[in-house]
C-alpha positions as CSV (number, residue, x, y, z in Angstrom):
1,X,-4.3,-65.1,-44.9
2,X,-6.6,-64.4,-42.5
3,X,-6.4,-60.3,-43.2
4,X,-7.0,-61.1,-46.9
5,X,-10.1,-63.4,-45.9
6,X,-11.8,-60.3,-43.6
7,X,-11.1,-58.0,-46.8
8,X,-13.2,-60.5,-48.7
9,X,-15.6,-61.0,-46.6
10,X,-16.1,-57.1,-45.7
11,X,-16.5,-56.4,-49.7
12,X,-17.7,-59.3,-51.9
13,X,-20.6,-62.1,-51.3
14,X,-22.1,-64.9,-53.6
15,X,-25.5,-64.1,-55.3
16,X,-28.0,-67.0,-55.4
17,X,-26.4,-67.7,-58.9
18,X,-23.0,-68.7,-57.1
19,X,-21.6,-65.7,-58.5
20,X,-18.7,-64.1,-56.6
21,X,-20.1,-59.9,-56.6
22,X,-18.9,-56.9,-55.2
23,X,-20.7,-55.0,-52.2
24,X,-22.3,-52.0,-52.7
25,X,-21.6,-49.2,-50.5
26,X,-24.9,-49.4,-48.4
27,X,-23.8,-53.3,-48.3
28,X,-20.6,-53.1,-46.4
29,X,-20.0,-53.1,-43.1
30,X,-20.0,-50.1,-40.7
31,X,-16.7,-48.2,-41.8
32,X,-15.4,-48.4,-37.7
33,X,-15.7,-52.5,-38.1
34,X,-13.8,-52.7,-41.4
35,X,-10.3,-51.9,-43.8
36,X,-10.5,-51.2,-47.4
37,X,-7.0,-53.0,-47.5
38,X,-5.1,-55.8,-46.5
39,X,-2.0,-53.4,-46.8
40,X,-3.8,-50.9,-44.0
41,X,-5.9,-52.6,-41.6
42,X,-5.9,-49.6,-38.9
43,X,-6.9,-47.3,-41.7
44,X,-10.9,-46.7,-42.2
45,X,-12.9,-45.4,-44.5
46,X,-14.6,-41.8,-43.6
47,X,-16.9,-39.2,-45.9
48,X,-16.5,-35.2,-44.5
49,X,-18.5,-33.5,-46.5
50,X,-17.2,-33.5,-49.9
51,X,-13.7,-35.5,-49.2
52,X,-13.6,-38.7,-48.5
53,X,-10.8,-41.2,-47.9
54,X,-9.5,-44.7,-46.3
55,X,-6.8,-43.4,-43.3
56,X,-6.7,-42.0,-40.0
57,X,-7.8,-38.6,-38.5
58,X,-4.7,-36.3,-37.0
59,X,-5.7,-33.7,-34.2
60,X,-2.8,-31.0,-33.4
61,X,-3.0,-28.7,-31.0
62,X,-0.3,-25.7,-31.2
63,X,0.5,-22.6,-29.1
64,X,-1.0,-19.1,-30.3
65,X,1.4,-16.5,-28.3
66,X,2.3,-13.2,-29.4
67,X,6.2,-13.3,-29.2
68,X,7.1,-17.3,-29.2
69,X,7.1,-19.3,-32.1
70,X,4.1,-21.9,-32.6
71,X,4.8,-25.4,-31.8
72,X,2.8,-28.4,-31.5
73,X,2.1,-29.1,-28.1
74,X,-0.3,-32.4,-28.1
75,X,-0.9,-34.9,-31.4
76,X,-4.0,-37.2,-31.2
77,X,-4.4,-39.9,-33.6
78,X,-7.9,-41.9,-33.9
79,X,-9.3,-43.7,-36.7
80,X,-11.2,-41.7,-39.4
81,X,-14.8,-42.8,-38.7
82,X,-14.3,-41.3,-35.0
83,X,-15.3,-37.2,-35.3
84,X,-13.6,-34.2,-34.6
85,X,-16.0,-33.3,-31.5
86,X,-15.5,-36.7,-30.1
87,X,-11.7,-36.0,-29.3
88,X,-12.2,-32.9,-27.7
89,X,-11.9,-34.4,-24.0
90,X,-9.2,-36.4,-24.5
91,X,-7.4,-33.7,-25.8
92,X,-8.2,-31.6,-22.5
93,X,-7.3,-34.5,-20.2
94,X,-4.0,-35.0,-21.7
95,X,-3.1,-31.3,-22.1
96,X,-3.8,-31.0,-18.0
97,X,-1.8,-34.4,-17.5
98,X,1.0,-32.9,-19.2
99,X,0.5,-29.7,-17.2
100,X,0.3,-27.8,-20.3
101,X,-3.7,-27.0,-20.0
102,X,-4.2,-23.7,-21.8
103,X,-6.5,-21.0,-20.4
104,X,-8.5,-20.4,-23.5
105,X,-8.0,-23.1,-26.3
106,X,-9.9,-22.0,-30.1
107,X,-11.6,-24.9,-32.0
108,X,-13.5,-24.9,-35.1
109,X,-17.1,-25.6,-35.1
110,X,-16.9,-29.6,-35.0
111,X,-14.9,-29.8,-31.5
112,X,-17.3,-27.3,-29.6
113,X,-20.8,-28.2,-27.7
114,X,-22.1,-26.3,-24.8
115,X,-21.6,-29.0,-22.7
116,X,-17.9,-28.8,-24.0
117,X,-17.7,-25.8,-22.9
118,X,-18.8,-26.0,-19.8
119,X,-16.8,-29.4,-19.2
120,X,-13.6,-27.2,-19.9
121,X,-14.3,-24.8,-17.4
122,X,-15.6,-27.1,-14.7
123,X,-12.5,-29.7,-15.2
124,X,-9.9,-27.9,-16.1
125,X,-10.2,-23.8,-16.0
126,X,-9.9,-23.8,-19.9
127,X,-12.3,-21.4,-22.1
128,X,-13.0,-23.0,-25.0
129,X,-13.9,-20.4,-27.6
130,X,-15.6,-21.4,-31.1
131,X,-18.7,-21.0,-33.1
132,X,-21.7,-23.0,-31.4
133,X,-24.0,-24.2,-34.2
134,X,-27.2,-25.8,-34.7
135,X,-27.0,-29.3,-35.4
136,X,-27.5,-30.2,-39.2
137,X,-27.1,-33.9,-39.1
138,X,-29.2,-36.1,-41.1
139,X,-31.0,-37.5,-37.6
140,X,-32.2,-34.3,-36.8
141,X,-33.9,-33.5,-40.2
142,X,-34.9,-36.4,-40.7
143,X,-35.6,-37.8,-37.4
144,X,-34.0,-40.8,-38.0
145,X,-31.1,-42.7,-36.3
146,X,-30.9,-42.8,-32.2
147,X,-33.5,-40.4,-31.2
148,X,-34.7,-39.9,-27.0
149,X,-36.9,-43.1,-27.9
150,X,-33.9,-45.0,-28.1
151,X,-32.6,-44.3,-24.1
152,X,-34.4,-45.2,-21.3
153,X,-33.7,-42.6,-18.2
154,X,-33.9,-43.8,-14.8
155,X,-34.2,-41.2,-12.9
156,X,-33.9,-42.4,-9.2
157,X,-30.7,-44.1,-10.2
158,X,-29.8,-41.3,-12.6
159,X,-28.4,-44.1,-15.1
160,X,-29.6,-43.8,-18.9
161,X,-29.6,-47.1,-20.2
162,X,-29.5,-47.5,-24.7
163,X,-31.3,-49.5,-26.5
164,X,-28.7,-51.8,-26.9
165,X,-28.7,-52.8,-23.0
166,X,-25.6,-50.5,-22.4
167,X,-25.6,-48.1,-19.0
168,X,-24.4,-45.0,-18.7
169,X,-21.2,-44.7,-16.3
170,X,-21.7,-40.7,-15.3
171,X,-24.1,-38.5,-14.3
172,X,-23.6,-34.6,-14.2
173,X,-26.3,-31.2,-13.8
174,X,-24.3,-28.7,-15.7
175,X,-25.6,-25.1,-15.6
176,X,-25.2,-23.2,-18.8
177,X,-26.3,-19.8,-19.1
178,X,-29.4,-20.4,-16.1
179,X,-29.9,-23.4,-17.2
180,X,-29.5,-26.9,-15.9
181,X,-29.5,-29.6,-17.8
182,X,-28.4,-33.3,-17.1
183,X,-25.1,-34.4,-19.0
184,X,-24.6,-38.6,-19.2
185,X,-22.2,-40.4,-20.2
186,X,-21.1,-43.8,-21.1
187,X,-18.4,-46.0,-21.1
188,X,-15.6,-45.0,-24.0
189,X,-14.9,-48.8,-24.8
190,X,-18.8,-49.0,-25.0
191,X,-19.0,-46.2,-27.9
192,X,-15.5,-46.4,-29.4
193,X,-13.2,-48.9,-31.0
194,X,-10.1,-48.2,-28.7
195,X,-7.6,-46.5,-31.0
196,X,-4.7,-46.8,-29.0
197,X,-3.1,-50.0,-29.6
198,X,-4.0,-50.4,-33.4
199,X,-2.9,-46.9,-34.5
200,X,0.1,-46.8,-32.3
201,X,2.3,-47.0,-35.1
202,X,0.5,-44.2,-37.4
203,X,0.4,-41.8,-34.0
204,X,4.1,-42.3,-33.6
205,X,4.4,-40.4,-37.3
206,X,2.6,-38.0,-36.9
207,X,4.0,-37.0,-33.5
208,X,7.5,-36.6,-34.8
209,X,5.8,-35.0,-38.6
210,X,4.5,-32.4,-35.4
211,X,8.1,-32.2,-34.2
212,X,9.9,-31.6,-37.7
213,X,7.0,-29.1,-37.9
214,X,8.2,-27.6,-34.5
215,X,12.0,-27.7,-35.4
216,X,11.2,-26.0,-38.7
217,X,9.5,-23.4,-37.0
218,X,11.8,-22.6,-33.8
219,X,15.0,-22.6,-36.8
220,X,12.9,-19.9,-38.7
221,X,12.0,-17.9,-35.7
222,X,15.5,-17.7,-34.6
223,X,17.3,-17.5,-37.7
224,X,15.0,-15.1,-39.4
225,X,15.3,-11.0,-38.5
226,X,12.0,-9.9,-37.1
227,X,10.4,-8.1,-40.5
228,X,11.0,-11.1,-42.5
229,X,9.5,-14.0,-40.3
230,X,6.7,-16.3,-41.9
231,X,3.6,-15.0,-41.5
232,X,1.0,-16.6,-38.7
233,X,-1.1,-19.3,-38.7
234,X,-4.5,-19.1,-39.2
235,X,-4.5,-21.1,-35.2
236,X,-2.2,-17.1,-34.4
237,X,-4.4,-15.1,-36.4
238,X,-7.8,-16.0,-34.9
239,X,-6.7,-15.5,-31.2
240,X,-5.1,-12.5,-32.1
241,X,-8.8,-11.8,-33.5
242,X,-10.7,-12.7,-30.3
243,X,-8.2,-11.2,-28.1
């Protein structure tokens, strides 16, 4: 009862009529704090570009090698509102736990900063190799959202404290390229709903949808002569490309 009473409350209100309405999207709550359904309650709403949907986001990371087959070697699982880029760490950090850090690893646009980059190399000897691009989000044509205005920089204490009274827990003068810059950063539980315990059941599917995935493939790349095997992945053919 209590799910079902959030799910109303997160999508329908009384007008002054004592009506019973619908929310609008720009009424709801922030898609992190809510579920569309009383059926899903770890799944969120997200928009990416043109697709938008109420689950999870899936991150797989695969092996790229010449001769072996490609299996899926680490499966992160987050809720949908949390981006692509925003995983890229963890990944990193759970790769080198598992002592199966790569030396290079190839992302798409979305996981790769220069401070990424150079977090890689410093921490854990990986190059991380995709395309660097400007940033096209609405704050930064607009100028809305959490601009510089909305930090406060203490520079003695080298803390950066948000609006919001929060204080950064890390401090770092990367050089990229002859160029330092200083690199905060603050708590995860500050910034993110922890996804670990809610979506514990959703990760354990897709980690063994990653190992059918990897069966599948080490079957086909035994059983299959040489001429016939499936062709690569796109993962295969673009380090074969920068190689």
């Amino acid at each position: 009862m209590e799910i079902l009473r959030q799910v109303w409350v997160h999508h329908y209100y009384w007008d002054t009529h004592g009506c019973l309405r619908r929310c609008d999207g720009h009424a709801l709550p922030p898609a992190h704090l809510r579920f569309d359904s009383p059926y899903g309650t770890d799944a969120h709403y997200c928009l990416k570009r043109d697709t938008a949907w109420s689950g999870y986001r899936v991150h797989l990371t695969e092996t790229c090698d010449t001769d072996p087959p490609e299996v899926v070697i680490h499966v992160a699982t987050t809720i949908a509102p949390v981006q692509d880029g925003e995983i890229t760490e963890q990944i990193h950090d759970d790769l080198a736990d598992a002592r199966l850090a790569p030396a290079g690893h190839v992302v798409d646009a979305a996981y790769i900063t220069p401070a990424r980059i150079e977090r890689a190399r410093r921490v854990h000897g990986i190059t991380l190799l995709g395309p660097v691009v400007p940033d096209h989000s609405h704050q930064a044509r607009s100028g809305g959202g959490f601009d510089t205005s909305a930090f406060a920089v203490d520079w003695d204490n080298e803390q950066v404290t948000w609006t919001r009274g929060q204080i950064s827990q890390q401090w770092g003068p990367p050089r990229i390229n002859g160029h330092d810059y200083i690199q905060t950063r603050f708590d995860k539980a500050t910034c993110l709903a922890c996804p670990d315990r809610p979506l514990a059941r959703t990760h354990v599917q897709h980690a063994l949808t990653a190992l059918a995935c990897n069966l599948t493939r080490v079957a086909d790349w035994i059983a299959q002569p040489t001429a016939s095997r499936r062709r690569s992945t796109r993962f295969h053919s673009l380090c074969t490309a920068t190689a």
